[in-house]
N, CA and C of each residue as an Amber inpcrd file, in Angstrom:
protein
   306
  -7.8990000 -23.2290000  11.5800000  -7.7870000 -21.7980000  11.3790000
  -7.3090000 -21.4770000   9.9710000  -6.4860000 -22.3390000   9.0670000
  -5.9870000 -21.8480000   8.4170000  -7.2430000 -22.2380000   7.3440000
  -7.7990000 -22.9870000   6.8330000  -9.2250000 -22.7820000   6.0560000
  -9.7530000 -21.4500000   6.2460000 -10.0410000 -20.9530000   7.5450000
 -10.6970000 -19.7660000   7.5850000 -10.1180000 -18.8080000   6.7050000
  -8.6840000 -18.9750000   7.4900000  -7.6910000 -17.7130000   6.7500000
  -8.0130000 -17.9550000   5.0190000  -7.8660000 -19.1580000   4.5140000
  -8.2250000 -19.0300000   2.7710000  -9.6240000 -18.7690000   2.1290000
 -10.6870000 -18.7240000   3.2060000 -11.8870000 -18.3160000   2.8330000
 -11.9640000 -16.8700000   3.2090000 -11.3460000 -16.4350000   3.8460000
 -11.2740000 -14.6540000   4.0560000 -10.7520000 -13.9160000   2.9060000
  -9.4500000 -15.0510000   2.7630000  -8.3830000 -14.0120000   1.2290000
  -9.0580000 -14.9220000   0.2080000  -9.7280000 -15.5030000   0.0330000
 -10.3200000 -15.7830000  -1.5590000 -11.5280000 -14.8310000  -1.5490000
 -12.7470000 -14.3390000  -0.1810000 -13.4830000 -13.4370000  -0.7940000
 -13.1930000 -12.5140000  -0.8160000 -12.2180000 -12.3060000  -0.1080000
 -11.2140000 -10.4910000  -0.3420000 -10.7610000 -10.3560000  -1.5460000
 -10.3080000 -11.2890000  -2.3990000  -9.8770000 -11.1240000  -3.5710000
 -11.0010000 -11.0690000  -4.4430000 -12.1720000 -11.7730000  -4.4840000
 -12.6350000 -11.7580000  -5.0610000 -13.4800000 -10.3030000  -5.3880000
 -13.6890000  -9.3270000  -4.3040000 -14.0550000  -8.2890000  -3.9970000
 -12.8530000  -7.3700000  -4.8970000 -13.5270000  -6.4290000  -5.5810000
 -12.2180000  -5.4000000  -6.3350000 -12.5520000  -3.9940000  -6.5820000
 -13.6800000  -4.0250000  -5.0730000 -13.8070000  -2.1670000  -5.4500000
 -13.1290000  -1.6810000  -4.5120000 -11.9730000  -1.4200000  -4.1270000
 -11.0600000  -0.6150000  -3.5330000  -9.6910000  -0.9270000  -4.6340000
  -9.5160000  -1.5870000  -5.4940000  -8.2480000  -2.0810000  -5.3560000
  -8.0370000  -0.3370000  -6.9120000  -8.9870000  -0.4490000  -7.6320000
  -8.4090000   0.2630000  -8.7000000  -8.1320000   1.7960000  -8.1750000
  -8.5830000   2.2580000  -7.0110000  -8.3100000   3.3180000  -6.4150000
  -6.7170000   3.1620000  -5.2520000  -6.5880000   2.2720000  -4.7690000
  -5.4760000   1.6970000  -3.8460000  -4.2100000   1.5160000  -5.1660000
  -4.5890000   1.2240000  -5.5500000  -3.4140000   0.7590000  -6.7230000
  -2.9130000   1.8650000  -7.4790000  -3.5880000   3.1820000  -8.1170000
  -3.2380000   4.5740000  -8.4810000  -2.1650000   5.0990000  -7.7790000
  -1.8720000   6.0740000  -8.0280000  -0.3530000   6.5840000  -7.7690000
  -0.5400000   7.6820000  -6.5750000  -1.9240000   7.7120000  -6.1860000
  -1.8180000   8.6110000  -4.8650000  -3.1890000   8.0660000  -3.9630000
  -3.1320000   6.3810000  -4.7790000  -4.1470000   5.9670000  -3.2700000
  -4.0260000   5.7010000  -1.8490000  -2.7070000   4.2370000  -2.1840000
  -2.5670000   4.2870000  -1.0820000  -1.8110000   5.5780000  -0.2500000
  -0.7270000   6.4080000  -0.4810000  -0.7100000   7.3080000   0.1090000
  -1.7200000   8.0450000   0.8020000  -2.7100000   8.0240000  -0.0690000
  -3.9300000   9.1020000   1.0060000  -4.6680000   8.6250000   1.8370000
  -4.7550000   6.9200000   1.8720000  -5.2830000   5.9520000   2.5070000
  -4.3280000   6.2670000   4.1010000  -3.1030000   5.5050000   3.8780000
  -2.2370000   5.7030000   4.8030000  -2.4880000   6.9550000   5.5660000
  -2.1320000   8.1890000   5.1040000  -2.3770000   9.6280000   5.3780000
  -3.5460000   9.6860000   6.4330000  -4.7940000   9.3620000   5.9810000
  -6.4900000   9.0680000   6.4630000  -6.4330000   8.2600000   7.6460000
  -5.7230000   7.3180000   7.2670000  -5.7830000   6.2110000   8.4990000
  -4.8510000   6.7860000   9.6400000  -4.0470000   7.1450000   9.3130000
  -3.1390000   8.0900000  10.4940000  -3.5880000   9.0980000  10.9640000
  -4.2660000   9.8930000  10.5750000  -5.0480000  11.2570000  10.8640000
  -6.3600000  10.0770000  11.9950000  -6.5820000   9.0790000  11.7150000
  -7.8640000   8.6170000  12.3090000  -7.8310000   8.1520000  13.7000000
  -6.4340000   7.2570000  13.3470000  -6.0040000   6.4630000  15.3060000
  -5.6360000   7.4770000  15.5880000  -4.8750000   8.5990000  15.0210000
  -4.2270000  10.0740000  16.0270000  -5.5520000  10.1070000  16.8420000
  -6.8570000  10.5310000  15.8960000  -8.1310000  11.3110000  16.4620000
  -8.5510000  10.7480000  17.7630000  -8.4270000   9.1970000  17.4860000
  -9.5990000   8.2770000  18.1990000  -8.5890000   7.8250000  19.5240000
  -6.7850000   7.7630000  18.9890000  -6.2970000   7.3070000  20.3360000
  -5.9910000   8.6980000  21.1200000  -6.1540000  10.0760000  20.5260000
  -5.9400000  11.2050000  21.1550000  -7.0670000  11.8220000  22.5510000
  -8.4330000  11.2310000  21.4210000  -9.5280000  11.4330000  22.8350000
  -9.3070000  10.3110000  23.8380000  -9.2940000   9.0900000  23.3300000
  -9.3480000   7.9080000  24.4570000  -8.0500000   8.1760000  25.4960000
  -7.0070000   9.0760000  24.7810000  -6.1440000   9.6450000  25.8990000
  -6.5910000  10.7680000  27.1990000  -7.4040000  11.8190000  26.1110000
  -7.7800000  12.3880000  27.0250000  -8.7210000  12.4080000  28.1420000
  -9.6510000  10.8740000  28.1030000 -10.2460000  10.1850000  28.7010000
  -9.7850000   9.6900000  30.0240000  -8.3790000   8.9040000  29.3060000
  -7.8170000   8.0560000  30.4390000  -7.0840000   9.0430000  31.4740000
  -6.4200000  10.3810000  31.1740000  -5.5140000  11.3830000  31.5970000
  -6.8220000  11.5140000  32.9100000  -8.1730000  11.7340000  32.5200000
  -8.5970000  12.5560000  33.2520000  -9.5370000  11.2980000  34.4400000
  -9.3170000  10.7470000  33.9850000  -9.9980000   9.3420000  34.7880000
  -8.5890000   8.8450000  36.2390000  -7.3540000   9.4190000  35.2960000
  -6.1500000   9.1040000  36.4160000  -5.7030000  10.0390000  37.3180000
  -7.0060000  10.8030000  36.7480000  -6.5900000  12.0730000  38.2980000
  -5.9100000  13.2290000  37.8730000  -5.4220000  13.3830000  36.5010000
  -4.8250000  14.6060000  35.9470000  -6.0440000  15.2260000  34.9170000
  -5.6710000  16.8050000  35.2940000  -6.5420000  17.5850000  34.2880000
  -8.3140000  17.8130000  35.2810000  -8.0740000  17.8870000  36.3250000
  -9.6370000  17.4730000  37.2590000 -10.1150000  18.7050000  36.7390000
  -9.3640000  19.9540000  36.5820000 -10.1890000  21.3410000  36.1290000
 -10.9970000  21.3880000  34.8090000 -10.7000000  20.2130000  34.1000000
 -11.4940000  20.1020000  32.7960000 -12.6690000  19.1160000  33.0510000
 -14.0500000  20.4190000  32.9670000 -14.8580000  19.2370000  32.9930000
 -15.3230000  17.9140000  32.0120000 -16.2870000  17.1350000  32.6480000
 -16.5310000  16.6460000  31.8010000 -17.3830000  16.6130000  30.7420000
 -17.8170000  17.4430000  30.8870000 -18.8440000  18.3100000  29.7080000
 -18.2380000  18.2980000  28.6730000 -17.0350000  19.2420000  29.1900000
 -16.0500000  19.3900000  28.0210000 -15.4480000  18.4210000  27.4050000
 -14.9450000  17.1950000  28.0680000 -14.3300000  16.2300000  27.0130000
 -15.5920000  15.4730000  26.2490000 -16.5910000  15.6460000  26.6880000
 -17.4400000  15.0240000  26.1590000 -17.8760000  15.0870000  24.7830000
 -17.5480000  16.8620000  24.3760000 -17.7980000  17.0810000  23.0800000
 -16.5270000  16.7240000  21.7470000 -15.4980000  16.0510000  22.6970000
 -14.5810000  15.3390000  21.4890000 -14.9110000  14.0330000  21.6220000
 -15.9420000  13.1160000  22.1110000 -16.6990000  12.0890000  21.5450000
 -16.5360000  11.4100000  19.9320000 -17.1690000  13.0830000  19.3780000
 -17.8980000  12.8340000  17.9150000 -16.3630000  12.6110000  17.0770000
 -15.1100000  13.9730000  17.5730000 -14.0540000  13.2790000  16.7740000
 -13.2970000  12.4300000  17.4770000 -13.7780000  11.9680000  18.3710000
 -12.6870000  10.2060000  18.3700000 -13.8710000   8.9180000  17.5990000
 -15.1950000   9.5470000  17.4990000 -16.1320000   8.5550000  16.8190000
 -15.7680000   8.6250000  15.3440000 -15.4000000   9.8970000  15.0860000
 -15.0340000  10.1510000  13.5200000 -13.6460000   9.3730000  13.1660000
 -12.5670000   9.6740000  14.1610000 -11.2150000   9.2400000  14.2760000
 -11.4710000   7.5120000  13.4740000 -12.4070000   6.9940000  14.6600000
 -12.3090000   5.3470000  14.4670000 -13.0170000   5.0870000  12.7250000
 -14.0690000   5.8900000  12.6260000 -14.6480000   5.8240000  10.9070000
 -13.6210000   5.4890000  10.3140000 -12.6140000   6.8610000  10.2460000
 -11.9440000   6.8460000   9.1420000 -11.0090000   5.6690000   9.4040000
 -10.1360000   5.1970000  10.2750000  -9.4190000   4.2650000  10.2790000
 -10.3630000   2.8380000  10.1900000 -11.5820000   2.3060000  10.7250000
 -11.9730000   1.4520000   9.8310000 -12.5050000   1.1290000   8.3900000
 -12.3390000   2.6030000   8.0880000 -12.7480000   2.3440000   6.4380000
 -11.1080000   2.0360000   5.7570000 -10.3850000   2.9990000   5.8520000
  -8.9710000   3.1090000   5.1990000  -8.8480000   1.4140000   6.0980000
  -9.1480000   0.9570000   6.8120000  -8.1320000  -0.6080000   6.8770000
  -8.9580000  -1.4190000   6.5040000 -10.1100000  -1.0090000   6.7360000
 -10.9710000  -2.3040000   5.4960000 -10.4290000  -2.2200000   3.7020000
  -9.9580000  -0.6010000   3.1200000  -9.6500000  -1.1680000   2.1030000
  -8.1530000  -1.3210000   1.9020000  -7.6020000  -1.4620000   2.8360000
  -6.1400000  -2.0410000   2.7600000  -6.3420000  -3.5820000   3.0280000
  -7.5800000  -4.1900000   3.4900000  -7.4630000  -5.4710000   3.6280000
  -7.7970000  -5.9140000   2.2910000  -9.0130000  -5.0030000   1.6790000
  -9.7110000  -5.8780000   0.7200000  -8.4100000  -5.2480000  -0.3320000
  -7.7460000  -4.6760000  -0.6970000  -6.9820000  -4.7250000  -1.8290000
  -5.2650000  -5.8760000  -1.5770000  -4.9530000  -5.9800000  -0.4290000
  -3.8420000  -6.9570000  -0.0410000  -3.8820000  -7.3060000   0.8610000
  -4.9350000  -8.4790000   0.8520000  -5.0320000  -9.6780000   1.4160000
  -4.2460000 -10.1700000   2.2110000  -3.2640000 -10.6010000   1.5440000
  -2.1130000 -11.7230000   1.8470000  -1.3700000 -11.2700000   2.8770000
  -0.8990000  -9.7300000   2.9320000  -0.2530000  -9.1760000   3.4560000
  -0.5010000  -8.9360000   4.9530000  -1.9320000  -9.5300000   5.1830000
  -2.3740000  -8.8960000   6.3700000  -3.4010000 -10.2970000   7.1590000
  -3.5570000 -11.1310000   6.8110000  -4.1960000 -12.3250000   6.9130000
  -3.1500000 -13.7550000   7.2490000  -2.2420000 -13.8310000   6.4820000
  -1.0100000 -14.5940000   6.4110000  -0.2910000 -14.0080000   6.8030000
   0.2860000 -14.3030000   8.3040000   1.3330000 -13.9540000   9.1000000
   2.5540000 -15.2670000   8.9370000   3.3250000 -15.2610000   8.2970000
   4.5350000 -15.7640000   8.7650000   5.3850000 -15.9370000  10.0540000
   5.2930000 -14.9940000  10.6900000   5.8220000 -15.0650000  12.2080000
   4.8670000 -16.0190000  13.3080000   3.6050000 -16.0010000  13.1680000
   2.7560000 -16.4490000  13.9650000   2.2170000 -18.3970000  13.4310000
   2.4230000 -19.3650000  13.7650000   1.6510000 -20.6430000  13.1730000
   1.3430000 -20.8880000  14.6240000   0.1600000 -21.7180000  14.2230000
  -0.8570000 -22.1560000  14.8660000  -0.7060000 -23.4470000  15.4800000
């Protein structure tokens, strides 16, 4: 496993179009910001999914939850883009776990 792990962070590094935007003085902030606005979106519908699957909320159809689909589909966008470029700009940080050996 751990080969893998150094062939992931050597082509992550080698990759450097996120980093000059991540590295500016209001990237990652807006990254972070984006990515939080995104699991809110995506774990907010999959809540309102599960709420209504457990027997609460039966007066809401399902028609209706149906049309927040598109923003829990949007939700997950934005949080896999904002964590793809938190991977590709720091690697190490997120690939190399210290707590975890194999």
């Amino acid at each position: 496993m751990y080969v893998l792990q150094i062939w992931i962070y050597d082509t992550l590094r080698a990759m450097k179009w996120a980093t000059p935007f991540m590295t500016s003085k209001w990237g990652w902030p807006f990254c972070e910001t984006v990515h939080f606005l995104g699991l809110s979106l995506l774990i907010g519908t999959i809540g309102m999914f599960d709420l209504r699957l457990l027997g609460m909320g039966r007066r809401v159809p399902i028609r209706a939850l149906h049309k927040l689909v598109r923003w829990g589909v949007s939700g997950y966008l934005m949080a896999l883009m904002t964590g793809i470029m938190f991977l590709a700009t720091e690697p190490d940080q997120y690939i190399f776990n210290s707590a975890f050996h194999w």
